[in-house]
C-alpha positions, 0 to 999 in steps of 0.5 A: 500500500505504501509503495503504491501511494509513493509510486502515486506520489511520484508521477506528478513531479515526473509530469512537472518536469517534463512539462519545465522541460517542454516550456524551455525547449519551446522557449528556447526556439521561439527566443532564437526565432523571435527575440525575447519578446516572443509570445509567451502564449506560444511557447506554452501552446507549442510545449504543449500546455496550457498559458497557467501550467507556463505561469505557475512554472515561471511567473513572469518573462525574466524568469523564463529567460533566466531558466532558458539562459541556465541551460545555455551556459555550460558553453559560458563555463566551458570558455571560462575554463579555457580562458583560465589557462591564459597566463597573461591577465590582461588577454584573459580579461579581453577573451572573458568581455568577448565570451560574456559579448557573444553569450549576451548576444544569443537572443535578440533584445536580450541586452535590455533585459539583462542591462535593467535587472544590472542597473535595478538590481531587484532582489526579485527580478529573476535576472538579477542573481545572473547578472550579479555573478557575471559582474563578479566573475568580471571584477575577479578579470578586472583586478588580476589585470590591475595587479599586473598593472595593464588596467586602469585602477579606476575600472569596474567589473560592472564597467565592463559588463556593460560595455559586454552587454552594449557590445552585444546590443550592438550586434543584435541591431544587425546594421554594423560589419566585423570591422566596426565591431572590431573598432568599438572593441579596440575603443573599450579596450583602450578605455580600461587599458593603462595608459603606458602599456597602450604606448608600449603596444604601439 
């Protein structure tokens, strides 16, 4: 009898995520296909659930999104793992800007929701926890390329994300080259970059 109540027990939890994993399949589509101000009625139509089963699941947009970009940073980490093998700090910080520019630009008008969660910073807002850790992450980059003297110690790891998350907006518009792109991101880096150690490279 017992065994019965718990095999009874489980297959409601087994339903629930396997209609979590439905929604951000769906979601995930419809953001690539669409931008993240896609129907959220779609997505629940094509995961094949009902708009309440999507809202009791995520509540609001920033949380879908959140929940869609959990599942798309392993390849962030697997960057980050790389990028920890470079000895030179400064190389590092630039190739960690470059990773967080192309993750922020997986989805159209995904920096707008990324850049108010950072500025807000809403203990609420799902967007937020994310957000945070990137900055963190950045300011760790920041520091170890100001000990090595190739930053200006006046930079911010929350500078730099949003030069990240503006770089990514950027592209998103689809009206600018490579060549441009490459031009704002030698602008930035001469931005942060110590002076001296600019002229030293030129």
């Amino acid at each position: 009898m017992g065994d019965t109540k718990e095999q009874q027990g489980r297959k409601p939890r087994a339903d629930v995520q396997r209609n979590r994993t439905a929604l951000l399949e769906a979601a995930q589509r419809h953001f690539l296909q669409h931008g993240v101000g896609t129907s959220l009625e779609a997505v629940a139509k094509e995961a094949g659930v009902g708009a309440g089963t999507l809202y009791r699941h995520f509540p609001t947009r920033e949380a879908l999104l959140a929940a869609v970009l959990q599942t798309r940073s392993e390849e962030l980490l697997a960057r980050r793992e790389g990028i920890a093998q470079i000895g030179d700090a400064s190389e590092a910080l630039r190739r960690w800007l470059r990773a967080m520019e192309d993750y922020f630009s997986a989805f159209s008008g995904l920096p707008e929701p990324l850049m108010a969660a950072a500025r807000a910073q809403e203990p609420d807002n799902p967007l937020t926890l994310p957000c945070d850790q990137l900055i963190a992450t950045t300011e760790e980059y920041v520091r170890a390329a100001q000990r090595a003297g190739d930053t200006r110690a006046s930079v911010k790891g929350y500078d730099l994300f949003l030069a990240s998350v503006s770089m990514a907006w950027v592209r998103g518009t689809g009206t600018v080259d490579e060549e441009s792109l490459e031009r704002l991101r030698a602008l930035i880096e001469s931005g942060y970059r110590e002076q001296d150690v600019q002229n030293n490279r030129t």
